[in-house]
C-alpha positions in Angstrom: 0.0 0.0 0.0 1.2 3.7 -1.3 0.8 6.3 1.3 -0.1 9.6 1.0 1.3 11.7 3.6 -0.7 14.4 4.9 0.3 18.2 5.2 -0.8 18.1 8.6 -1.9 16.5 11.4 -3.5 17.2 14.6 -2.9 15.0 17.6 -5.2 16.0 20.5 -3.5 13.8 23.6 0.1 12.8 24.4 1.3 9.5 26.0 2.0 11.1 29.2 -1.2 12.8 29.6 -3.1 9.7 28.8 -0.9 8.3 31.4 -1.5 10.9 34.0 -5.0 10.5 33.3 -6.0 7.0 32.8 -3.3 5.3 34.5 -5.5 3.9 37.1 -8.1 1.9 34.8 -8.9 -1.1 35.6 -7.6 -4.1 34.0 -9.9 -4.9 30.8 -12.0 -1.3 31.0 -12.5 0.4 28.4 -13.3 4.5 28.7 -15.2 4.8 25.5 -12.9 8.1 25.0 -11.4 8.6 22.0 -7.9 10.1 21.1 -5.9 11.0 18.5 -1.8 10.9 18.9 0.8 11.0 17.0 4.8 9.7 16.9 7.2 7.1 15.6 6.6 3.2 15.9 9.2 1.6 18.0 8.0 -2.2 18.8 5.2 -4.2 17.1 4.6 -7.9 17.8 1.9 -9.5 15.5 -0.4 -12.1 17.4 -2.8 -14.2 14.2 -5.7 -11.5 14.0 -4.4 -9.1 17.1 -1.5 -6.8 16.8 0.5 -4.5 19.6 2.8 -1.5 19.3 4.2 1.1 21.0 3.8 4.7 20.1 6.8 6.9 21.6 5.8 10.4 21.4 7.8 13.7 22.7 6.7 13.3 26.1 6.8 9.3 26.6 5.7 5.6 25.3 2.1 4.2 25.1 0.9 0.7 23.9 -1.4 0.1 20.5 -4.1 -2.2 20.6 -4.5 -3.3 17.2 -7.5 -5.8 16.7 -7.9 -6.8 13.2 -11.6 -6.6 13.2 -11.6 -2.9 14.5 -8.2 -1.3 12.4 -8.7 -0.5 8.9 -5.5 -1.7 6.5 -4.4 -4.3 9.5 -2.3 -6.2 7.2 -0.4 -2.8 6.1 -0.7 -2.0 9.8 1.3 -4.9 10.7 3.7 -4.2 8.0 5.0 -1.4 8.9 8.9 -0.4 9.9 10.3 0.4 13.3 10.6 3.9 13.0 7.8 4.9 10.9 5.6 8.1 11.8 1.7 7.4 12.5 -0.9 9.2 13.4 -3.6 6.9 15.4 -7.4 7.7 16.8 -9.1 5.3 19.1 -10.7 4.3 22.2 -8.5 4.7 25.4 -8.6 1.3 27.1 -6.6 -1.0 29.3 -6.1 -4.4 28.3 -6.1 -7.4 30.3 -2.4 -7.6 31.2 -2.3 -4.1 32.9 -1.1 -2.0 29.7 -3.0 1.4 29.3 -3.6 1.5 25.4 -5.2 3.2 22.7 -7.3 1.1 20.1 -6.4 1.4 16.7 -9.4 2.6 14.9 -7.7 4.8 12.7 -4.3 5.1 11.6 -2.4 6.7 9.6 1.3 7.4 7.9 3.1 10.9 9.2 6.8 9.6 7.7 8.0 6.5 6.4 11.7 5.5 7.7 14.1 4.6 5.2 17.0 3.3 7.6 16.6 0.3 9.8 15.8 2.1 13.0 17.0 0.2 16.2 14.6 -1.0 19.1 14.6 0.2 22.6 16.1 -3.1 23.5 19.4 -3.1 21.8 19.8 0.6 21.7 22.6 2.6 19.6 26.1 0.9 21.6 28.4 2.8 19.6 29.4 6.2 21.1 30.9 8.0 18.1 27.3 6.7 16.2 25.2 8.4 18.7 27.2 11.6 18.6 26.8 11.6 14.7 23.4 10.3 14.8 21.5 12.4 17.8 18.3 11.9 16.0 18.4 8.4 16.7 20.0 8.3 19.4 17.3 10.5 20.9 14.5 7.9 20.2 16.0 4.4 21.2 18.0 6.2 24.5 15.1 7.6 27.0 18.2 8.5 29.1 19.7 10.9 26.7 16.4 13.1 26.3 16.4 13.1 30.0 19.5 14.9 29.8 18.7 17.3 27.6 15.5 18.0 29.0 17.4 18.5 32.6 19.8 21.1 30.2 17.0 23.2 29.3 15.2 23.3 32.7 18.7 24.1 34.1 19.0 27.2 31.9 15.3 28.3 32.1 16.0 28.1 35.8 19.4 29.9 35.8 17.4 32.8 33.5 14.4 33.1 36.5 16.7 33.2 39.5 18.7 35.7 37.7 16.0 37.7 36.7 14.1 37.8 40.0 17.4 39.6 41.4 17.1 42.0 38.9 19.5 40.9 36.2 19.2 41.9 32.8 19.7 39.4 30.2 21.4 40.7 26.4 22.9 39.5 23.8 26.6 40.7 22.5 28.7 39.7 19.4 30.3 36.8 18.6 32.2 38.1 16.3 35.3 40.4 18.1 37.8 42.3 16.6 40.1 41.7 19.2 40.0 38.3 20.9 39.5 39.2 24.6 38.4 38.2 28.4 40.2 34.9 28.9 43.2 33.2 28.7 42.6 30.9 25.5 43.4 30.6 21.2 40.9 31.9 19.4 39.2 30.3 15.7 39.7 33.0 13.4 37.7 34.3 10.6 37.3 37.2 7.1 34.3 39.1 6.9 34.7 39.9 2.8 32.8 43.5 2.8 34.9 44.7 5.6 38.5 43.2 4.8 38.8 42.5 8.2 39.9 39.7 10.7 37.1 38.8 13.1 37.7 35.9 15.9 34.9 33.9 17.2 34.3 35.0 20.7 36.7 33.4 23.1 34.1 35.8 25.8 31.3 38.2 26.4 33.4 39.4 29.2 34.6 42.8 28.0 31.4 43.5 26.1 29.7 42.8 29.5 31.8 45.2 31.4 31.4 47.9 28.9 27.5 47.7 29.8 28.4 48.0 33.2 30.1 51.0 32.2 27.2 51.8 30.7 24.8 51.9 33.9 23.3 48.1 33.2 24.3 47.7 37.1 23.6 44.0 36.9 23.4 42.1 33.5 24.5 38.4 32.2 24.3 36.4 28.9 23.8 32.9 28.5 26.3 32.8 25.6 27.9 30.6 23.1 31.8 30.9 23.0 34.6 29.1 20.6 37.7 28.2 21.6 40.2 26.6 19.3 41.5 23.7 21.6 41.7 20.3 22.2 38.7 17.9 22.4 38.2 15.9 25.7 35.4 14.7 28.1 35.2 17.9 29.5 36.5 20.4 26.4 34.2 21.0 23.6 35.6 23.4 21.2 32.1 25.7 20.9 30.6 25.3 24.6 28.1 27.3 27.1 28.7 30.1 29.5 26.8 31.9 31.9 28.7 35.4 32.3 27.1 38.1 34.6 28.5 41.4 35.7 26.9 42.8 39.2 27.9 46.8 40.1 29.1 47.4 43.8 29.9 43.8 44.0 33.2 41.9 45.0 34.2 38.2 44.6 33.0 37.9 48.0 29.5 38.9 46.7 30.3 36.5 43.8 31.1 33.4 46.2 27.5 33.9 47.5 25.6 34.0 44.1 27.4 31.3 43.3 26.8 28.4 46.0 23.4 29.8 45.8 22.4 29.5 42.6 23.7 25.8 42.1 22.1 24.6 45.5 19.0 26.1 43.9 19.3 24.2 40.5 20.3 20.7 42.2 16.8 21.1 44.3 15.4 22.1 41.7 16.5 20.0 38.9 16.8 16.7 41.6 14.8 16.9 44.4 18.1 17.9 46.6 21.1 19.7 47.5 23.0 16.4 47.7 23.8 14.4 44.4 25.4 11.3 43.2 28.2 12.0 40.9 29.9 9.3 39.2 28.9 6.5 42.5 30.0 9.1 45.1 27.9 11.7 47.0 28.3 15.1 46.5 26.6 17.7 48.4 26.2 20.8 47.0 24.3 22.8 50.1 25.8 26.6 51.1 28.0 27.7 52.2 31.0 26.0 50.6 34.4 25.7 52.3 36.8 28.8 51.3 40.9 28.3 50.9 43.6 30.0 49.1 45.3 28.4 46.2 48.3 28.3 48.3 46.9 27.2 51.0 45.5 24.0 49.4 49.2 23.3 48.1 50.3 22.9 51.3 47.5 20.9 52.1 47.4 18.5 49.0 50.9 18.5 47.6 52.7 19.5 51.1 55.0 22.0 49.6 55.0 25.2 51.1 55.3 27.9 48.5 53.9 30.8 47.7 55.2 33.8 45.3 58.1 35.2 48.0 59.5 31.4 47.3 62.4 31.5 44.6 61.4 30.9 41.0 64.3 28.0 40.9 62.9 26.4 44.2 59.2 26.6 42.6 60.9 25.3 39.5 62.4 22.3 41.2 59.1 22.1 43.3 57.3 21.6 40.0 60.0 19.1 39.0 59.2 17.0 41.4 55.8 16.6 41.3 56.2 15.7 37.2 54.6 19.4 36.2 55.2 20.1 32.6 57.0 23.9 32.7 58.5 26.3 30.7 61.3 28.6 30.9 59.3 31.7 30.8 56.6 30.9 33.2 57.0 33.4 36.2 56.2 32.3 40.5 52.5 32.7 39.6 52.3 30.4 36.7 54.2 28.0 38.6 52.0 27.8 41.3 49.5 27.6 39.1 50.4 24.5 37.4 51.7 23.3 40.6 47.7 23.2 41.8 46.5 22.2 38.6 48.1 19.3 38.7 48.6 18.1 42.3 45.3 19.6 43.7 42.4 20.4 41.5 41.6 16.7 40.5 41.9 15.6 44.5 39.1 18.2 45.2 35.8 16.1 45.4 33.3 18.5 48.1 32.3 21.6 46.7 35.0 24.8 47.4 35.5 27.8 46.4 39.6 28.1 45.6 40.7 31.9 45.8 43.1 34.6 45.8 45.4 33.8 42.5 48.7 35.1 41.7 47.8 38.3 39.9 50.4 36.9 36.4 47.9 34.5 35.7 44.8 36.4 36.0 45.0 39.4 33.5 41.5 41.1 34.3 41.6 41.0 38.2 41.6 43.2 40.7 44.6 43.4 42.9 43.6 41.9 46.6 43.5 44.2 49.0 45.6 42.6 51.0 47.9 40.3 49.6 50.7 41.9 47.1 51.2 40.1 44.1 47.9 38.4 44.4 44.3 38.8 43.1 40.5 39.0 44.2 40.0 35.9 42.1 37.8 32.5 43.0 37.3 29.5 40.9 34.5 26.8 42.1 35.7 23.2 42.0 33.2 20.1 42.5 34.0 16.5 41.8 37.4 17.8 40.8 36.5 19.8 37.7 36.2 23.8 37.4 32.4 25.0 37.3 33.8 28.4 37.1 35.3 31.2 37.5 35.0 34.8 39.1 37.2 38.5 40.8 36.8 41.1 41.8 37.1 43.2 38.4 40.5 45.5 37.5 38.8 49.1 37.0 42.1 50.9 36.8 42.5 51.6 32.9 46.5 52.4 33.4 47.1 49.5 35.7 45.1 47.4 33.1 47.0 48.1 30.2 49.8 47.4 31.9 48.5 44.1 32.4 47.4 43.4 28.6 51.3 44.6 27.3 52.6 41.8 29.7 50.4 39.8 28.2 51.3 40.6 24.4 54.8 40.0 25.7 53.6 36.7 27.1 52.1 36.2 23.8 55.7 37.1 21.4 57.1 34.1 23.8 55.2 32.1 22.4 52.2 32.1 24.6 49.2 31.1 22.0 46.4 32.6 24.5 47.8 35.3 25.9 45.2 38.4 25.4 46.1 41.2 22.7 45.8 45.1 23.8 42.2 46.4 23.7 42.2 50.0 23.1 38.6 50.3 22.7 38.0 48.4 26.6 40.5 50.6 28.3 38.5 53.8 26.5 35.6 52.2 28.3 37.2 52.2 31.5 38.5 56.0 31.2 34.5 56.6 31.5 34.9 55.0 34.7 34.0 51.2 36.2 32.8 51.1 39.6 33.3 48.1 42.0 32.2 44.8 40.3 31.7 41.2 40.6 31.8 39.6 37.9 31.1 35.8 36.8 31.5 33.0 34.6 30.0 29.4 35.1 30.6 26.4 32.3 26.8 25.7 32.0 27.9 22.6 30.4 30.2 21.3 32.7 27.1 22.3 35.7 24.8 20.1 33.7 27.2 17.2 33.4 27.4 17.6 37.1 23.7 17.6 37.6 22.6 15.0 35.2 25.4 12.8 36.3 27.0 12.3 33.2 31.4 11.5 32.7 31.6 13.1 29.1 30.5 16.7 28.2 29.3 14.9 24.4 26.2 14.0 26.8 25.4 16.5 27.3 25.9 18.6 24.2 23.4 18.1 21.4 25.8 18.1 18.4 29.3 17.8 19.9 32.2 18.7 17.7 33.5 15.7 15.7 36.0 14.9 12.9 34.4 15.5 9.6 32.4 12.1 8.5 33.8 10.9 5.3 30.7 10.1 2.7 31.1 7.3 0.2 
């Protein structure tokens, strides 16, 4: 049988409202209400003159009840592929086995599958398939829609909490002229009508803190940045961040608005404060423990060091513990690997790791009480950054001064050091007050939450080698 697909079609009940409604039938009633729904056909078993399927739909799965006598076409019924769209209308019943179902009295064909389509049985078992293939993969793995449903609850959520505070959400480019506001190698691009070199935003940080310039005392972006990096479980080369900018704020402030928001989502998004990550608990409740970067190298690596230590004792420090160095790294990008290496995996509980040498973090604030040092925080949980967060550097002179050591950083052969921006430092002539600012990997955060090892989880269409076509 030919079938002609429809332009339309309008189902009028999902599976899991006909679940939330009728799941409490009796065995063998019938409701004599009649439905119509729609979705792809993922099991059939044929049974003489009786046939069964299951419908799976956006929102969930819901047996067909296919008696010969009562659907129309039942041998073309029982014909069709795994995978094929229908559209169904029938009686909402409950068969005598316990299994809520809708009688086919009318069917019809939405999309005809032209691949074998795997059953929810055997599943898709290679990862690189389901990367490639997410359209599948989203079908036959009820797991991996969780996920993504948790991803977009997580940032609907993170959007509320921020706007109930009185953030303001906006949107800057993604295309810079300079690359800018982190430490990383940008992709680089042409725009033809203006013979220019653009770089795919590395950022939003110094567009953000122009607005805050501009008396938007509290604004954020959920944005999409680029970095041109390696590929792991946790690096995707395009990825998520949260970055948000408070006025008469510190890192202090920051801490706060931090440990709160992500106790919020793991309530909200779980049903508590306290996961599992990974087979180990991991609870997520404020306030988090505080502790200097230094501080925790005495503590995990047992090396007391700090930036008054000589660069050739940190050197031989470093040596010792197997950290890869090079000859132009300075005391604060020694200590820096130092902790990378021998501290930052170690750290399972929830803690907020601050004060940082001030070489390492270009667009800091200079603590107010530690020389040489910055108001800087990042938040580590199950051993992985979620982010990171200073007080922000509002002095234009002492700022440039920062972006020319890092274009020197950058001639020695630094590939992400930061170029000059003339444009930022014009903004901060106008005049930055005190501010907090912010930035969270939303997609390391959901990995947390959703309790997933590999960031491709949790990313719809993760970056992969180009597939070869025959």
């Amino acid at each position: 049988m030919s079938h002609q697909i429809p332009y339309r079609f309008e189902p009028d009940a999902t599976a899991a409202v006909l679940a939330e409604k009728y799941g409490h039938l009796e065995d063998g009633s019938e409701t004599g209400q009649r439905v119509t729904i729609a979705g792809r056909l993922m099991l059939r078993r044929v049974q003489g003159k009786l046939a069964f399927g299951t419908l799976q739909d956006g929102s969930g799965r819901i047996q067909l009840f296919a008696p010969s006598k009562v659907t129309p076409h039942f041998d073309d019924f029982t014909a069709l592929s795994l995978g094929d769209w229908i559209g169904v209308s029938g009686e909402v019943m409950k068969t005598r086995r316990g299994e809520l179902s809708v009688k086919v009295e009318e069917w019809t064909v939405l999309a005809e599958t032209q691949r074998s389509f795997p059953d929810k049985f055997h599943g898709i078992t290679d990862p690189d398939l389901r990367y490639r293939q997410r359209y599948v993969d989203l079908w036959v793995t009820p797991e991996a829609r969780d996920k993504f449903v948790l991803r977009s609850n997580a940032l609907s959520l993170m959007r509320r909490w921020l706007e109930d505070r009185d953030f303001i959400e906006v949107e800057t480019p993604v295309f810079h002229p300079i690359p800018g506001g982190a430490l990383a190698r940008p992709f680089t691009t042409h725009h033809n009508a203006l013979d220019s070199e653009f770089f795919l935003r590395i950022a939003p940080e110094l567009y953000l803190k122009r607005l805050i310039v501009g008396g938007i005392e509290r604004v954020f972006e959920i944005a999409r940045v680029f970095r041109n990096e390696g590929i792991s479980t946790r690096h995707n080369p395009e990825f998520t961040m949260l970055e948000l900018y408070q006025a008469y704020a510190d890192y202090g402030d920051m801490m706060e608005l931090v440990e709160q928001l992500i106790e919020y989502l793991a309530i909200e998004l779980t049903g508590s404060a306290t996961i599992t990550y990974d087979g180990r608990s991991l609870d997520l409740s404020a306030p988090w423990r505080r502790a200097t970067l230094v501080e925790l190298i005495a503590e995990h690596a047992g090396e007391l060091v700090d930036l008054d230590t000589p660069v050739e004792e940190l050197r031989t420090v470093c040596h010792r513990h197997d950290v890869p160095i090079k000859d132009s790294y300075g005391p604060g990008k020694l200590l820096l690997e130092l902790y990378e290496k021998t501290v930052e995996p170690n750290l399972w509980d929830p803690i907020f790791v601050v004060d940082y040498p001030e070489e390492v973090s270009p667009l800091s604030r200079a603590h107010r009480d530690k020389p040489g040092y910055t108001e800087r925080f990042e938040a580590i949980a199950a051993g992985r950054e979620l982010c990171n967060a200073f007080s922000e550097l509002y002095d234009p002179a002492e700022q440039r001064a920062r972006f020319e050591d890092q274009v020197k950083a950058g001639e020695a052969g630094d590939e992400e050091a930061m170029a000059v921006d003339e444009d930022y430092l014009r903004a901060l002539d106008y005049g930055l007050p005190p501010t907090g600012g912010l930035g969270i990997g939303v997609d390391r955060l959901v990995m947390l939450l959703a309790d997933v090892q590999t960031i491709r989880d949790v990313v719809l269409f993760p970056t992969l080698k180009p597939e070869v076509f025959d």
